[in-house]
PQR file with spaces between the fields and no chain letter, atoms N, CA, C, O and H, PARSE charges and radii, in Angstrom:
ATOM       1  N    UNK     1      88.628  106.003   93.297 -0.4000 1.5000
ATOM       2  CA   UNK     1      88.818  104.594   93.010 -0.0000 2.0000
ATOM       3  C    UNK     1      89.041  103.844   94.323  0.5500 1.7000
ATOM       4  O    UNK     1      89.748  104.356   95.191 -0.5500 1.4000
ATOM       5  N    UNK     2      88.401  102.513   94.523 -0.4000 1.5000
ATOM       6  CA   UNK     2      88.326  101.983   95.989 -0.0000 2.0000
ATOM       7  C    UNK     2      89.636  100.891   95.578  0.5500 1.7000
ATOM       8  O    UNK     2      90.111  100.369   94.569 -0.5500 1.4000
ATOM       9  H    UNK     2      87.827  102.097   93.817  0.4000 1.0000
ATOM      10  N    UNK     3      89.815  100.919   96.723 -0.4000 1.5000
ATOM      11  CA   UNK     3      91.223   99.745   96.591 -0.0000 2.0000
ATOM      12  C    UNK     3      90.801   97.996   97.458  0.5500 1.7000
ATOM      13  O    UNK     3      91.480   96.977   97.588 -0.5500 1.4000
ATOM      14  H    UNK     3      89.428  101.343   97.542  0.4000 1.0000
ATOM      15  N    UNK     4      89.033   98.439   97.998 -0.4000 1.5000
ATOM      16  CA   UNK     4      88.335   97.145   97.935 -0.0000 2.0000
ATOM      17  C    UNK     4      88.337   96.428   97.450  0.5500 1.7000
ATOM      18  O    UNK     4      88.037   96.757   96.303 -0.5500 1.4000
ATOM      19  H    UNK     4      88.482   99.267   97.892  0.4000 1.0000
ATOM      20  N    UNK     5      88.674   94.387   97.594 -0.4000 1.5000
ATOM      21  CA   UNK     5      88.540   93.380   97.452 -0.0000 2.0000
ATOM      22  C    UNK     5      87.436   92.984   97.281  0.5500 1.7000
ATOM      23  O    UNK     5      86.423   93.601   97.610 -0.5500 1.4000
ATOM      24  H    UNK     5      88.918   94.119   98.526  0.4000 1.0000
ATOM      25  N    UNK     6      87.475   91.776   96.680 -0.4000 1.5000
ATOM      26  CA   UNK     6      85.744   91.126   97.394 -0.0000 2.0000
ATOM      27  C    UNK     6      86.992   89.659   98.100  0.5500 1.7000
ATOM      28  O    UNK     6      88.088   89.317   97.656 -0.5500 1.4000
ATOM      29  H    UNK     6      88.299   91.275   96.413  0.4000 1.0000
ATOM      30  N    UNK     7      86.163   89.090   99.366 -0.4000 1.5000
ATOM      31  CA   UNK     7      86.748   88.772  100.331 -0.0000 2.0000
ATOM      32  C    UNK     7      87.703   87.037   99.864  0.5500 1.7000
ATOM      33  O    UNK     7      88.654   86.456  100.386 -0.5500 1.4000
ATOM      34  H    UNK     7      85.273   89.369   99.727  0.4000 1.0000
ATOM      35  N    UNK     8      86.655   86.673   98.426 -0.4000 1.5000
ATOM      36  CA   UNK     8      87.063   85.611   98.077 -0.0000 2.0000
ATOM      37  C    UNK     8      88.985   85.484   97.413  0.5500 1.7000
ATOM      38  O    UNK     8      89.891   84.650   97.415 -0.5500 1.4000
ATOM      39  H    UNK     8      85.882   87.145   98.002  0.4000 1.0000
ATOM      40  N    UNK     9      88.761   86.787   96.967 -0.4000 1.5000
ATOM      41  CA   UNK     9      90.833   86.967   96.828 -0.0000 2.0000
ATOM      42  C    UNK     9      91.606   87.289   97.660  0.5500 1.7000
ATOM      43  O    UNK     9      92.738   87.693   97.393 -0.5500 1.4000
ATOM      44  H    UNK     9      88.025   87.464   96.966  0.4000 1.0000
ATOM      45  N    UNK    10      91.019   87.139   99.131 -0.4000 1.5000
ATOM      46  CA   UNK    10      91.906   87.574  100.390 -0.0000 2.0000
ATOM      47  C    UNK    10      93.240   86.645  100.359  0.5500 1.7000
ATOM      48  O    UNK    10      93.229   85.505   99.895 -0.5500 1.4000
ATOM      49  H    UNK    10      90.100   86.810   99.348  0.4000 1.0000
ATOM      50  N    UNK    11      94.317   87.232  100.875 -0.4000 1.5000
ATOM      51  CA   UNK    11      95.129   85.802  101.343 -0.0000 2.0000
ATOM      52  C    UNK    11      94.520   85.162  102.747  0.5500 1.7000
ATOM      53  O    UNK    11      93.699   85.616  103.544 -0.5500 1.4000
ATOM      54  H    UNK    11      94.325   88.158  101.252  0.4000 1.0000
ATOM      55  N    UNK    12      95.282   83.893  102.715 -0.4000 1.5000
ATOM      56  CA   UNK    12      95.288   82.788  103.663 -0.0000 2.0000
ATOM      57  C    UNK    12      96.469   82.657  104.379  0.5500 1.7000
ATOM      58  O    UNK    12      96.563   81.626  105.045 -0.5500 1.4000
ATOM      59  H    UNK    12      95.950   83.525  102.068  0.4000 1.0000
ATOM      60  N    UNK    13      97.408   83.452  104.411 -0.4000 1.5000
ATOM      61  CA   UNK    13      98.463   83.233  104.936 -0.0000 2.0000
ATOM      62  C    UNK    13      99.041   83.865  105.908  0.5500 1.7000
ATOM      63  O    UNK    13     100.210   84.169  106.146 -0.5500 1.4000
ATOM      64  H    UNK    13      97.332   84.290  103.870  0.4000 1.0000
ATOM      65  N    UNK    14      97.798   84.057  106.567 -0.4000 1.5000
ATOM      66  CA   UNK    14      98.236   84.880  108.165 -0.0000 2.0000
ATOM      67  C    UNK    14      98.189   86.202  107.826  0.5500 1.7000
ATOM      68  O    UNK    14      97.476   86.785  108.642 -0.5500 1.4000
ATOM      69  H    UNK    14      96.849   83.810  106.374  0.4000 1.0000
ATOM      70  N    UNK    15      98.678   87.036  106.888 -0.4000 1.5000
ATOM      71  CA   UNK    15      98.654   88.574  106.311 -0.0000 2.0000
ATOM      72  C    UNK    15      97.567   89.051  107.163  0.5500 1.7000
ATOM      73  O    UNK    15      96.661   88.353  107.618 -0.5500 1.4000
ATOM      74  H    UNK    15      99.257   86.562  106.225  0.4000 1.0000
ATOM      75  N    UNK    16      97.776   90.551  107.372 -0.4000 1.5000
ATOM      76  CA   UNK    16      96.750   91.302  108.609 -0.0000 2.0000
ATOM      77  C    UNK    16      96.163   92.354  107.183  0.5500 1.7000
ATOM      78  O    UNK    16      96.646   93.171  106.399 -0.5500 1.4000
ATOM      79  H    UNK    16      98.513   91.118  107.003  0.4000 1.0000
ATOM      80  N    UNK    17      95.164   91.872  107.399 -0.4000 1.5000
ATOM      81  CA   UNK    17      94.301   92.966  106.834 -0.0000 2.0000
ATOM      82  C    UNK    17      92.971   93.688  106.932  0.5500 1.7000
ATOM      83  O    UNK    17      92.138   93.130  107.647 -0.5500 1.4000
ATOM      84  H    UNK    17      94.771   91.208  108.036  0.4000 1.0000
ATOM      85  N    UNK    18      92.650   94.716  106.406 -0.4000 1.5000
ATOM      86  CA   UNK    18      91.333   95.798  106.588 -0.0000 2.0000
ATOM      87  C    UNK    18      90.324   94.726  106.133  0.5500 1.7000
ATOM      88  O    UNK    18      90.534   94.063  105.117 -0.5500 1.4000
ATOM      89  H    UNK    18      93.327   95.169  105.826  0.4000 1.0000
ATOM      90  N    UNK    19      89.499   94.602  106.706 -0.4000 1.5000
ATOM      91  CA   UNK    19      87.812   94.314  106.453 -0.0000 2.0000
ATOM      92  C    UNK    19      86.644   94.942  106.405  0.5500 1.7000
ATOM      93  O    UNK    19      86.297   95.420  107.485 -0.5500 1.4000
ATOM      94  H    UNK    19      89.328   95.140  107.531  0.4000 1.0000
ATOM      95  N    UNK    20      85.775   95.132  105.328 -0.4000 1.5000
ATOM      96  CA   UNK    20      84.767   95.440  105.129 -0.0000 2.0000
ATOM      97  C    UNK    20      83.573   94.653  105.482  0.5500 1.7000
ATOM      98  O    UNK    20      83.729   93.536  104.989 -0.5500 1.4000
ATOM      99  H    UNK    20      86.056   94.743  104.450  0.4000 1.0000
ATOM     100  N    UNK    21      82.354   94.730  106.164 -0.4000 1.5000
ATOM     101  CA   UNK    21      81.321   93.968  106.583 -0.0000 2.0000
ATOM     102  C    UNK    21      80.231   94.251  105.834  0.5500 1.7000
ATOM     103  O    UNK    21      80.076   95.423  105.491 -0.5500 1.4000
ATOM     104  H    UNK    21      82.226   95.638  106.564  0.4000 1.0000
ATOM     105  N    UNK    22      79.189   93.174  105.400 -0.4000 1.5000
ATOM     106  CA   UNK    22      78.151   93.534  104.899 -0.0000 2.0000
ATOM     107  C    UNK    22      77.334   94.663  106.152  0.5500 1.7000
ATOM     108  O    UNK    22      76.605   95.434  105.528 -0.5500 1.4000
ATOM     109  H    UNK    22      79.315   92.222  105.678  0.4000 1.0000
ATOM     110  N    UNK    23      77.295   94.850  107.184 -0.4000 1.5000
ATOM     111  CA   UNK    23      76.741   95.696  107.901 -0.0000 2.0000
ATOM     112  C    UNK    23      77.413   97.178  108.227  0.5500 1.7000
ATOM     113  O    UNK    23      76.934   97.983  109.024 -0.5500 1.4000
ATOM     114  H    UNK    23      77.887   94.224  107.691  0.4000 1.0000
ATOM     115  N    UNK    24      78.726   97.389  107.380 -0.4000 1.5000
ATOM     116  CA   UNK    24      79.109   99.042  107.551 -0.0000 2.0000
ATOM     117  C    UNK    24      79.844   98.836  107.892  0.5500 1.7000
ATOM     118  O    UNK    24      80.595   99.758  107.577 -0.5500 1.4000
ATOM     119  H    UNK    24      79.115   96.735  106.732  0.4000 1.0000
ATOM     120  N    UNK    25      80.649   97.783  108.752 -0.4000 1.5000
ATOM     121  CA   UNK    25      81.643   98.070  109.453 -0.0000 2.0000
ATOM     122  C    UNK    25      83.066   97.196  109.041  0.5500 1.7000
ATOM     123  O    UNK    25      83.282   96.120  108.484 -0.5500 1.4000
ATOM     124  H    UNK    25      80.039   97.033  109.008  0.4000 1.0000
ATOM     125  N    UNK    26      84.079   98.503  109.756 -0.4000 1.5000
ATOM     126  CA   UNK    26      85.513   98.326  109.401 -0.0000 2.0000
ATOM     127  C    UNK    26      86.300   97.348  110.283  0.5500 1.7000
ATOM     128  O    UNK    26      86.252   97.668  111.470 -0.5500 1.4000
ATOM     129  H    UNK    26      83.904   99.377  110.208  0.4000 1.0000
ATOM     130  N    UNK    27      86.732   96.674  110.125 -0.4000 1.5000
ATOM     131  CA   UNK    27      87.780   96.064  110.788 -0.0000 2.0000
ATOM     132  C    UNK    27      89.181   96.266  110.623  0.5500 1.7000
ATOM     133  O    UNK    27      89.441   96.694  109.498 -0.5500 1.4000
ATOM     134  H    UNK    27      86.771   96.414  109.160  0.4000 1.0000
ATOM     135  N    UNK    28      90.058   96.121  111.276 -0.4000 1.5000
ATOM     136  CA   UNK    28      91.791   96.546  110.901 -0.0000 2.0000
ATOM     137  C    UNK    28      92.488   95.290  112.014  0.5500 1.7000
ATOM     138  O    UNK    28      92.329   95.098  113.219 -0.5500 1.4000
ATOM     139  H    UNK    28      89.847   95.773  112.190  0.4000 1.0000
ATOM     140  N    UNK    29      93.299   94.594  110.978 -0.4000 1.5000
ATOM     141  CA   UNK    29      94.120   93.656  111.667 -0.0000 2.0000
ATOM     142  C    UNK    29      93.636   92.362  111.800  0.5500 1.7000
ATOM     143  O    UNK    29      93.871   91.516  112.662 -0.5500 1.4000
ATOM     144  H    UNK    29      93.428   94.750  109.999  0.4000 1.0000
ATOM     145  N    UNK    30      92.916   92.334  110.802 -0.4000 1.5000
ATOM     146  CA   UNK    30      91.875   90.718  110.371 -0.0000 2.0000
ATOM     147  C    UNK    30      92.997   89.958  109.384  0.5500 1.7000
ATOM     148  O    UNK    30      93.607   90.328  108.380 -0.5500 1.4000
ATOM     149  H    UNK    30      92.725   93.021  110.101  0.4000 1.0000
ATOM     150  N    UNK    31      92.971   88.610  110.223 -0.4000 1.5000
ATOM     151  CA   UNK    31      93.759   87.591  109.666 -0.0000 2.0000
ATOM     152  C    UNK    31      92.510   86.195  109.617  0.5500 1.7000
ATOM     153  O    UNK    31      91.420   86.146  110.186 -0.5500 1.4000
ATOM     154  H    UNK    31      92.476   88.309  111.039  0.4000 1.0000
ATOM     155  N    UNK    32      93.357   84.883  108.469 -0.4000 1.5000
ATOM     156  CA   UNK    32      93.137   83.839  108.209 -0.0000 2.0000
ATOM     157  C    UNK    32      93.753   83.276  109.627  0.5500 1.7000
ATOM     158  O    UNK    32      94.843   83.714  109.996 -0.5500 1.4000
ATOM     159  H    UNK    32      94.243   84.924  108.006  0.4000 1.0000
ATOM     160  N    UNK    33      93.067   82.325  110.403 -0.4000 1.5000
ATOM     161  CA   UNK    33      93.098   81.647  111.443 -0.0000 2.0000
ATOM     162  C    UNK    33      92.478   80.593  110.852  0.5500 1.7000
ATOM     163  O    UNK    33      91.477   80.650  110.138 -0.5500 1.4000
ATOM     164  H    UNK    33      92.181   81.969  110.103  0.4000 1.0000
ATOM     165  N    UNK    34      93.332   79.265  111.286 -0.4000 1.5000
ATOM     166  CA   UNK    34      92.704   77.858  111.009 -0.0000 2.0000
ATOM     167  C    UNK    34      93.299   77.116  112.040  0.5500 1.7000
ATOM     168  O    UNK    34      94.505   76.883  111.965 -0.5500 1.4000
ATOM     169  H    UNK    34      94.145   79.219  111.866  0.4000 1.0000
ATOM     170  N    UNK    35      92.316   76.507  113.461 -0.4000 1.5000
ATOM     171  CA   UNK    35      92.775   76.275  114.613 -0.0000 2.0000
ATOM     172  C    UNK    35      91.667   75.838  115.716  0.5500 1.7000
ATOM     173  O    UNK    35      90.526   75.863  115.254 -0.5500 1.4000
ATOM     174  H    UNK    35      91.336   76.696  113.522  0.4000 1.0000
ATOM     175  N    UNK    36      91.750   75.483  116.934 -0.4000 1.5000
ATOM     176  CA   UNK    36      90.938   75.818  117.358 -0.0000 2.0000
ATOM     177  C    UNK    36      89.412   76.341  118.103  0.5500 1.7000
ATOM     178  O    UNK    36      89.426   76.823  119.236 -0.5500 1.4000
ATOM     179  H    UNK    36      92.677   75.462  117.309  0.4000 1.0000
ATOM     180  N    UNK    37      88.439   76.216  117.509 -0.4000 1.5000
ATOM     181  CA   UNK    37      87.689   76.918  117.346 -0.0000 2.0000
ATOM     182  C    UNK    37      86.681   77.122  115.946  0.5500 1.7000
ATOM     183  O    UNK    37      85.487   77.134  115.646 -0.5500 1.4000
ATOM     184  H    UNK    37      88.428   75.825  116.589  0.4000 1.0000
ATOM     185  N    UNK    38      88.382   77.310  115.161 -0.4000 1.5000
ATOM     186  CA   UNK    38      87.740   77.287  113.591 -0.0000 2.0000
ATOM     187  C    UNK    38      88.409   76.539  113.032  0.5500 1.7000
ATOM     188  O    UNK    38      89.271   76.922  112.241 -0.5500 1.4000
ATOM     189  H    UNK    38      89.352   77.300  115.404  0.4000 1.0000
ATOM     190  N    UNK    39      88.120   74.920  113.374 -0.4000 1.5000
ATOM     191  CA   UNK    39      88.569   73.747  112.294 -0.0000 2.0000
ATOM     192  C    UNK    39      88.635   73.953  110.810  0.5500 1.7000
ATOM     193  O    UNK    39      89.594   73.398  110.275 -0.5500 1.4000
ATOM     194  H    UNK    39      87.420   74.609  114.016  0.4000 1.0000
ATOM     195  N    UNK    40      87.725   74.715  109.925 -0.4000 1.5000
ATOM     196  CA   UNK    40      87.708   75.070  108.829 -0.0000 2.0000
ATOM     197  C    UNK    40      88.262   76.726  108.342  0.5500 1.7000
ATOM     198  O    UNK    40      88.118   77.343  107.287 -0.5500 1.4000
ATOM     199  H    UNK    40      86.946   75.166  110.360  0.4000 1.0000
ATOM     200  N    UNK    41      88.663   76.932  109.105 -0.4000 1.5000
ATOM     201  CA   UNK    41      89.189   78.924  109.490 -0.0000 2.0000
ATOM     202  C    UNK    41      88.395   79.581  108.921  0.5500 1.7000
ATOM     203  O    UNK    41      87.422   79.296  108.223 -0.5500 1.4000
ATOM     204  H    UNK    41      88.780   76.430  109.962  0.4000 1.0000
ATOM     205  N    UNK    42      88.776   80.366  109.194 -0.4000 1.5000
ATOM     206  CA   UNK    42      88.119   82.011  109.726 -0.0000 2.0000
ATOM     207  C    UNK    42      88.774   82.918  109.207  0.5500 1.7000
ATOM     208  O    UNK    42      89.947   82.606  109.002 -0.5500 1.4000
ATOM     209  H    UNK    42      89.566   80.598  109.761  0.4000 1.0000
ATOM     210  N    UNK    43      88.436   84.106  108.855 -0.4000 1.5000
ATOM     211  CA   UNK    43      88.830   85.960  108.962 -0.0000 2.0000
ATOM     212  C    UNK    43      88.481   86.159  110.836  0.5500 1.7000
ATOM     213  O    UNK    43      87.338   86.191  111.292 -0.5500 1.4000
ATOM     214  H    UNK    43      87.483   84.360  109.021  0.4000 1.0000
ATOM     215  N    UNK    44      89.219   86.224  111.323 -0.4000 1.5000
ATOM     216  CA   UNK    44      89.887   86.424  112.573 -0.0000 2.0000
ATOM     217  C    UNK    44      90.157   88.001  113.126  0.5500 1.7000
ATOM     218  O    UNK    44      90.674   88.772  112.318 -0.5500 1.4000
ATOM     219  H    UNK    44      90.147   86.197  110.951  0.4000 1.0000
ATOM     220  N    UNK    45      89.893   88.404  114.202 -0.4000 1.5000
ATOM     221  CA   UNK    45      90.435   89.233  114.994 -0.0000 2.0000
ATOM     222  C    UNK    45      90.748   89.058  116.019  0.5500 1.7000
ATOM     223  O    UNK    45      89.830   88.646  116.728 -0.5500 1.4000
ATOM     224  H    UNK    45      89.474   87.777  114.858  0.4000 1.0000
ATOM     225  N    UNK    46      92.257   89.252  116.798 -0.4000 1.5000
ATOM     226  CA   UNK    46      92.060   88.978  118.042 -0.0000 2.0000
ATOM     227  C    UNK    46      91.687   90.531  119.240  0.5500 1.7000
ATOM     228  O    UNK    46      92.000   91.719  119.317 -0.5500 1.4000
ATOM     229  H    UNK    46      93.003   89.586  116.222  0.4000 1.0000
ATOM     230  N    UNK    47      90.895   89.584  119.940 -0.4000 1.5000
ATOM     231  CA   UNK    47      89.951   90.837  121.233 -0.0000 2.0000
ATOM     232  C    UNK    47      90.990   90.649  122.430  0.5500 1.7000
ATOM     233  O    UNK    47      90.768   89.875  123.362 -0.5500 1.4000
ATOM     234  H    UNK    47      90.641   88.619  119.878  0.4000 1.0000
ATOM     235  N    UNK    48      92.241   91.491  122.315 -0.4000 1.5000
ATOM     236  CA   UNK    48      93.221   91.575  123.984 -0.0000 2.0000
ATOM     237  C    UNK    48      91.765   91.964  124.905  0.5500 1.7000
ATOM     238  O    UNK    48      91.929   91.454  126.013 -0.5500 1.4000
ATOM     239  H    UNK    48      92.421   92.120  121.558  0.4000 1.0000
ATOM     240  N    UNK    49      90.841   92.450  124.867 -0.4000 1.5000
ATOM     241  CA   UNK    49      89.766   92.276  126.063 -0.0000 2.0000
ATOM     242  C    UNK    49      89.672   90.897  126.733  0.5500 1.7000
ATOM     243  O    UNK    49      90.196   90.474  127.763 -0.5500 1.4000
ATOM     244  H    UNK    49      90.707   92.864  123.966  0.4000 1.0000
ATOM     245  N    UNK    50      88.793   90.284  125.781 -0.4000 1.5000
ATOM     246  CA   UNK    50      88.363   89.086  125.857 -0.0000 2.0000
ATOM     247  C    UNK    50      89.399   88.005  125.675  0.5500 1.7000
ATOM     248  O    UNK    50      89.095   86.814  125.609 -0.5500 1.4000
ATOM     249  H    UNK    50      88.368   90.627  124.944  0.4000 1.0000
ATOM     250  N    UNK    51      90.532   88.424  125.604 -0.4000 1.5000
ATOM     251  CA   UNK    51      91.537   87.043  125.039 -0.0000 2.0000
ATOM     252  C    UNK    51      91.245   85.882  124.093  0.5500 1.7000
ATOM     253  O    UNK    51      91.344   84.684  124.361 -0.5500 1.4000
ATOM     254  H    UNK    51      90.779   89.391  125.658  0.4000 1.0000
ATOM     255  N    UNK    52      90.928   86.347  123.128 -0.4000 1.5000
ATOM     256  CA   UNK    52      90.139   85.302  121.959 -0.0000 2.0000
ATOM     257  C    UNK    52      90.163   85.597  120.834  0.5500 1.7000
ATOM     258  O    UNK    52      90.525   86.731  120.522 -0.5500 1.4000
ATOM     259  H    UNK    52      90.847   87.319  122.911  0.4000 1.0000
ATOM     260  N    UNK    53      89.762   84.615  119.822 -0.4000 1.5000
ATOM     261  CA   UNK    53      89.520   85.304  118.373 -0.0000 2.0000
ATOM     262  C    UNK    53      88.199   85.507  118.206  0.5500 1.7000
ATOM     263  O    UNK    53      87.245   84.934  118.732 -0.5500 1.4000
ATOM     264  H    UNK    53      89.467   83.694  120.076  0.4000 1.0000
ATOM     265  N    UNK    54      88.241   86.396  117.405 -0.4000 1.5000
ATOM     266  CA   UNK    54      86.608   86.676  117.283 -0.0000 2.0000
ATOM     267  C    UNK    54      86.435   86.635  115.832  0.5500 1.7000
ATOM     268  O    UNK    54      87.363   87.238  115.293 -0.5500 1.4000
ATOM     269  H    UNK    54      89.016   86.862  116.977  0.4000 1.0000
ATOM     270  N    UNK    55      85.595   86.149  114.993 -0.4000 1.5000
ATOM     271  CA   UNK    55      85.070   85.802  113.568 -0.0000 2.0000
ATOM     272  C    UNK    55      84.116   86.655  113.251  0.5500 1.7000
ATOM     273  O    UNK    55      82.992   86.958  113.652 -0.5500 1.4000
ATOM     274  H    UNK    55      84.841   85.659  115.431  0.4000 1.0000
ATOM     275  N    UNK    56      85.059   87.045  112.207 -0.4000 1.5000
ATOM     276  CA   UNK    56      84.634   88.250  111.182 -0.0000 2.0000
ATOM     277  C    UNK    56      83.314   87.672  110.176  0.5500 1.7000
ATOM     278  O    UNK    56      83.326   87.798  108.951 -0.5500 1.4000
ATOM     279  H    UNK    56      85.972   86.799  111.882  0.4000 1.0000
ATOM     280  N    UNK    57      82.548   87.229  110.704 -0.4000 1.5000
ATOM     281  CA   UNK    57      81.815   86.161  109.349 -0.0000 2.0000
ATOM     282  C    UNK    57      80.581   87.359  108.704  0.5500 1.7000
ATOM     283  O    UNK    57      79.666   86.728  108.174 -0.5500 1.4000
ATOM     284  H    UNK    57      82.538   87.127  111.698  0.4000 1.0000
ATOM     285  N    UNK    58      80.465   88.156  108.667 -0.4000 1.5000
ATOM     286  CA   UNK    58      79.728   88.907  107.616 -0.0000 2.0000
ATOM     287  C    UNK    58      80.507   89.807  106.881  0.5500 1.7000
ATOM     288  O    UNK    58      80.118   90.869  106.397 -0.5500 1.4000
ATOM     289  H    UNK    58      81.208   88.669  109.098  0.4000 1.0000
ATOM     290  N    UNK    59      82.173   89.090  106.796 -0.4000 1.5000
ATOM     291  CA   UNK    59      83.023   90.137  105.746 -0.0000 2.0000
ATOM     292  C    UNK    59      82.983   90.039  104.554  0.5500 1.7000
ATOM     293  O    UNK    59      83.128   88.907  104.093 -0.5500 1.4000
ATOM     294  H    UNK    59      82.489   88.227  107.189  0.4000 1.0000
ATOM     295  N    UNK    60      82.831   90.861  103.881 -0.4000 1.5000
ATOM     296  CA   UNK    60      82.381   90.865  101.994 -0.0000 2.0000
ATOM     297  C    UNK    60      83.752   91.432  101.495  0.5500 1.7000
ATOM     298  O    UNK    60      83.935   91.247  100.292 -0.5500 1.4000
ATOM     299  H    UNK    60      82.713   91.781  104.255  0.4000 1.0000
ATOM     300  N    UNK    61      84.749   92.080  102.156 -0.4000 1.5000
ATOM     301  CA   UNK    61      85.871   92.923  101.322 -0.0000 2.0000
ATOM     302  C    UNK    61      86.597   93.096  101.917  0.5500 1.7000
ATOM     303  O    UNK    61      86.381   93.427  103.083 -0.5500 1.4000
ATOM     304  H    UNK    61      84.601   92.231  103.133  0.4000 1.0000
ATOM     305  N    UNK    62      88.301   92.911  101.232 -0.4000 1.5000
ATOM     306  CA   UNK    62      89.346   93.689  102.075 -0.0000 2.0000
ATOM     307  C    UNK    62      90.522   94.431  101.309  0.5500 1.7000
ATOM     308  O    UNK    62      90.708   94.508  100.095 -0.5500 1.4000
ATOM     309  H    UNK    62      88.477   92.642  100.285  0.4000 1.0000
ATOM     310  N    UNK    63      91.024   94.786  102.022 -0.4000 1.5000
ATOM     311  CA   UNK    63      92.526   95.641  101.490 -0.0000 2.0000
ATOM     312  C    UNK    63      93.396   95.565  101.924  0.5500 1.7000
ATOM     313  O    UNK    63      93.299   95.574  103.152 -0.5500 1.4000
ATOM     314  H    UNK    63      90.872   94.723  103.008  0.4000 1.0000
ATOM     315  N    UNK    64      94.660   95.453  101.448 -0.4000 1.5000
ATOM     316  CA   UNK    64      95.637   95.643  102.542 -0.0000 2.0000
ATOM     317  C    UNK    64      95.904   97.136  103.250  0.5500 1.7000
ATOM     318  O    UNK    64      95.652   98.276  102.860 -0.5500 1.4000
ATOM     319  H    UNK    64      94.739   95.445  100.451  0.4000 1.0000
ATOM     320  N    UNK    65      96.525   96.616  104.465 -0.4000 1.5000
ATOM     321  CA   UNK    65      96.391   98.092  104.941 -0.0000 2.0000
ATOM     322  C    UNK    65      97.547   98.751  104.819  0.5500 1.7000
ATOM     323  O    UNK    65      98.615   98.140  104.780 -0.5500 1.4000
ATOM     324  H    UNK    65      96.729   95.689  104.781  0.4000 1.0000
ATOM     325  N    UNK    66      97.433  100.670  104.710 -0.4000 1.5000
ATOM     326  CA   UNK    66      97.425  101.131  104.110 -0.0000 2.0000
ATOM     327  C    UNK    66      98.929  101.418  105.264  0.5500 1.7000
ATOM     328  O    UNK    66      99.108  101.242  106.469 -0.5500 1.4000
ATOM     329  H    UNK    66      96.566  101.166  104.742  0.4000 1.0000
ATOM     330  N    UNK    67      99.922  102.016  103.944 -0.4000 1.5000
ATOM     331  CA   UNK    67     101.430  102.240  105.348 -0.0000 2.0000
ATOM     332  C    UNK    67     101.481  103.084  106.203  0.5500 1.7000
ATOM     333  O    UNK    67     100.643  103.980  106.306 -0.5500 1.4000
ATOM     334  H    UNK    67      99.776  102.159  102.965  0.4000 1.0000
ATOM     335  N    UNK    68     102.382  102.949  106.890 -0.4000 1.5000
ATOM     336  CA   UNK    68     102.245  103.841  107.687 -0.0000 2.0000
ATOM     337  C    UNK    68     103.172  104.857  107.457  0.5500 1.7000
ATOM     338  O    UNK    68     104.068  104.771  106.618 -0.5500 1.4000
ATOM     339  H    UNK    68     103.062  102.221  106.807  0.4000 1.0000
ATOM     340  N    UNK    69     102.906  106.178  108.453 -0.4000 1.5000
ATOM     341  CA   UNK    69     103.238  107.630  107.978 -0.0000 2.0000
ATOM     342  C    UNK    69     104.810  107.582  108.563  0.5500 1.7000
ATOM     343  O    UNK    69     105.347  107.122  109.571 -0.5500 1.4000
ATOM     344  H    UNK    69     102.178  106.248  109.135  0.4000 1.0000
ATOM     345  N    UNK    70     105.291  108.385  107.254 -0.4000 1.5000
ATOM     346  CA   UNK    70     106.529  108.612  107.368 -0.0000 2.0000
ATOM     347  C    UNK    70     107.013  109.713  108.410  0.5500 1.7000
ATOM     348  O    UNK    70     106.508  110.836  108.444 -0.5500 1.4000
ATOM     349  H    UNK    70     104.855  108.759  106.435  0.4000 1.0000
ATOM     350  N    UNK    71     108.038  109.296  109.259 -0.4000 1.5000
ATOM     351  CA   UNK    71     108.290  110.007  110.504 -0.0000 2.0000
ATOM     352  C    UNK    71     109.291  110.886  109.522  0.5500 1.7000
ATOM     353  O    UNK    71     109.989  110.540  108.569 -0.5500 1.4000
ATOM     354  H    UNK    71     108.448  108.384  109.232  0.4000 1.0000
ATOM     355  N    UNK    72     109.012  112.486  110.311 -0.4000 1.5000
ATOM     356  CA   UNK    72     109.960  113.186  109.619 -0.0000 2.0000
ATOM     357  C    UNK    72     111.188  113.297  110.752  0.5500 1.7000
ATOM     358  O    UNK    72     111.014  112.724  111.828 -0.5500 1.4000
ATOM     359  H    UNK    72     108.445  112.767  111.085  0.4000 1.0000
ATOM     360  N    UNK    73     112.447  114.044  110.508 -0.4000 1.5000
ATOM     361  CA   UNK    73     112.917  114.118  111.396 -0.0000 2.0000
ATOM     362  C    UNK    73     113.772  115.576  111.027  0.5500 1.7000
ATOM     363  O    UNK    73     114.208  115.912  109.926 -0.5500 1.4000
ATOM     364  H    UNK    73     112.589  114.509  109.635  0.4000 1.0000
ATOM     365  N    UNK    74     113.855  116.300  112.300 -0.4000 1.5000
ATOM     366  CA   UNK    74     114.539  117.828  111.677 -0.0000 2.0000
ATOM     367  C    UNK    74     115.956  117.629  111.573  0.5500 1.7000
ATOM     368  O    UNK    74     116.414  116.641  112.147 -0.5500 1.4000
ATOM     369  H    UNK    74     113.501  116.027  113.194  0.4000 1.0000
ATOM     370  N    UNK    75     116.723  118.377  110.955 -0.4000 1.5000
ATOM     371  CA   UNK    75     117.852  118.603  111.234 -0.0000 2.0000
ATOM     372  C    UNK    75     118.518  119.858  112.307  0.5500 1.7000
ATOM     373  O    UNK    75     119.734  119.942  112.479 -0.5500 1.4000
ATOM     374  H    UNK    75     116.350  119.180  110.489  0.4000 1.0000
């Protein structure tokens, strides 16, 4: 069972989430950005390379992402 969206029930509220692309590819850490650049916003990633946002615009799906792993610890 996929825990895929289709992109139109994403939130808008800054929330970081997984993206699916009509071309195969994954994204992780895609946010709603309205600013900028994207007067009308965007599904957003920011590139620490390039110092910028970069627009996710062939995203069809998302999820939230998934938690993270529980640290064990010994006794």
């Amino acid at each position: 069972m996929s825990d895929w969206r289709p992109l139109e029930t994403a939130p808008r509220d800054g929330s970081r989430l997984d993206v699916w692309t009509e071309n195969g590819v994954r994204y992780i850490d895609v946010f709603w950005h309205q600013g900028p650049g994207f007067p009308q916003g965007a599904f957003v990633f920011y590139d620490s390379h390039l110092r910028d946002y970069i627009d996710v615009d062939d995203a069809s799906h998302w999820m939230p992402p998934p938690a993270p792993p529980k640290v064990e610890t010994s006794s």
